[in-house]
C-alpha positions as CSV (number, residue, x, y, z in Angstrom):
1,X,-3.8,27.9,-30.5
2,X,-7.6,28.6,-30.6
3,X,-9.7,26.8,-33.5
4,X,-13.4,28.2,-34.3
5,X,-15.6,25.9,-36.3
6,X,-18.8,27.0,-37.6
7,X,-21.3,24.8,-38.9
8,X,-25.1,25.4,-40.4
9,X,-25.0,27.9,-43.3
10,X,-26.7,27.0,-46.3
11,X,-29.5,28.1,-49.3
12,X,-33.0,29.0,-47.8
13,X,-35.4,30.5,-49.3
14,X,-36.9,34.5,-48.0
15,X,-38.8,34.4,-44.8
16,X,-37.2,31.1,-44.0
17,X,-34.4,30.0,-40.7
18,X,-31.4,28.9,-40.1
19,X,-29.1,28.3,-37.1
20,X,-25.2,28.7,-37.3
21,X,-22.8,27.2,-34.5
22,X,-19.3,27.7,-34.0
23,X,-17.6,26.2,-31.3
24,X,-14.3,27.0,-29.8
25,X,-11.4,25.1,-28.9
26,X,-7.7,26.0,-27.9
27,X,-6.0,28.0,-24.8
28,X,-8.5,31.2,-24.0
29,X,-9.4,33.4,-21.3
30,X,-13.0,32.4,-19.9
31,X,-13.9,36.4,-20.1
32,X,-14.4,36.9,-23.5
33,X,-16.8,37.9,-26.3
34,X,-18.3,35.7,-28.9
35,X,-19.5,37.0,-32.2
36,X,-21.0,36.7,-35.9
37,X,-19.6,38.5,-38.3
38,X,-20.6,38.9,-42.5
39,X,-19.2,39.8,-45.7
40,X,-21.4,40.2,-48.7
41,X,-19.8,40.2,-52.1
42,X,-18.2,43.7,-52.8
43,X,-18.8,44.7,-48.9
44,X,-17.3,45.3,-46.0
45,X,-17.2,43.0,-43.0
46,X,-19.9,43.6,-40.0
47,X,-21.0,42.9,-37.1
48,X,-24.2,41.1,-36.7
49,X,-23.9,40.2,-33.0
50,X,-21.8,39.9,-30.3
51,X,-22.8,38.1,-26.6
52,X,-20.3,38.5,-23.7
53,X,-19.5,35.7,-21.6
54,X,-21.4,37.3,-18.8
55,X,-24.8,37.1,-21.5
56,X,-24.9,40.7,-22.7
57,X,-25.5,41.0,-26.7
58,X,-25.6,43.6,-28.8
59,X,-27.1,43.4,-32.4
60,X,-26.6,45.0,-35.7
61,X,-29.6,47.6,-36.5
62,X,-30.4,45.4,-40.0
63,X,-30.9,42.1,-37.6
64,X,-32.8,42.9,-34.5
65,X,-35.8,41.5,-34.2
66,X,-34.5,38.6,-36.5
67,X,-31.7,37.5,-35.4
68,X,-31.2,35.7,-32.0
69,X,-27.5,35.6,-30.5
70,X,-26.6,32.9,-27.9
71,X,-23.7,30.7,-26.3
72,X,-23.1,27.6,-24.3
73,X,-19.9,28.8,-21.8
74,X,-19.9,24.8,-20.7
75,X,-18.8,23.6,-24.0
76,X,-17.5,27.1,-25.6
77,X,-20.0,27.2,-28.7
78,X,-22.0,30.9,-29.7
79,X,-25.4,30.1,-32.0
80,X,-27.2,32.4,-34.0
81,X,-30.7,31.8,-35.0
82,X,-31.5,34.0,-37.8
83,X,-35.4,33.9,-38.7
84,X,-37.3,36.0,-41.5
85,X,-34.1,36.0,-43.3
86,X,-34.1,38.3,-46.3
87,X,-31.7,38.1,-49.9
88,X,-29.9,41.1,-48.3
89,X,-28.7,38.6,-45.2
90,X,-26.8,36.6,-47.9
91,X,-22.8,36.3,-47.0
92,X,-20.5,34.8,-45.4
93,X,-20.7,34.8,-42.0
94,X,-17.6,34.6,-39.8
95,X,-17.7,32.9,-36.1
96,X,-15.3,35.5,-33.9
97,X,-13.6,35.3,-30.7
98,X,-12.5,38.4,-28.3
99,X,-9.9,36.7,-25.6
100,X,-10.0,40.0,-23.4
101,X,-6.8,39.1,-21.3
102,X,-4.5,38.6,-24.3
103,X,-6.1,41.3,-26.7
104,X,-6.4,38.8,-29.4
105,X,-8.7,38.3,-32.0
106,X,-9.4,34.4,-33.2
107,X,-11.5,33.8,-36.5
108,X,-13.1,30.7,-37.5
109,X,-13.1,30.3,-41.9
110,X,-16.4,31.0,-42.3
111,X,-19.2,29.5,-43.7
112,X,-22.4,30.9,-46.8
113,X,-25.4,31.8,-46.1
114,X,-27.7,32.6,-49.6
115,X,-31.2,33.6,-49.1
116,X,-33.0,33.2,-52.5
117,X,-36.2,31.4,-54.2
């Protein structure tokens, strides 16, 4: 069974930070991808970024430039830094896990992000 846990969404105010974590326990193949997902109100889910566990990212068009992807293979934790955040970046955002050997997709529960004054 693999568990994600994210932690650090909150209210912020335009122009402002925040970092998320999500860290990753359970049974998983060590080749794998981490990524953040979001789901506005009414939306679809996205991708805002994914990192491999060989380093390679790739970002959502909306979030580059803003948004910094990153992970910590020792203690299987992926970290977004999201900076000049903007109302439109307000969601939930979902913690995901890729396990390339078993094909599976593992989800952490999410946690909001609101970007207002």
């Amino acid at each position: 069974q693999v568990q994600l846990v994210e932690s650090g969404g909150g209210l912020v105010q335009p122009g402002g930070s925040l970092r998320l974590s999500c860290a990753a326990s359970g049974t998983f193949f060590s080749i794998n991808t981490m990524a953040w997902y979001r789901q506005a109100p009414g939306k679809q889910r996205e991708l805002v970024a994914d990192i491999s566990s060989g380093g390679y990212s790739n970002y959502a068009d909306s979030v580059k430039g803003r948004f910094t992807i990153s992970r910590d293979n020792a203690n299987n934790t992926v970290y977004l830094q999201m900076n000049s955040l903007k109302p439109e970046d307000t969601a939930v955002y979902y913690c995901n896990l890729y396990d390339l050997f078993r094909n599976k997709n593992y989800w952490g529960q999410g946690t909001q992000v609101t970007v207002s004054s």
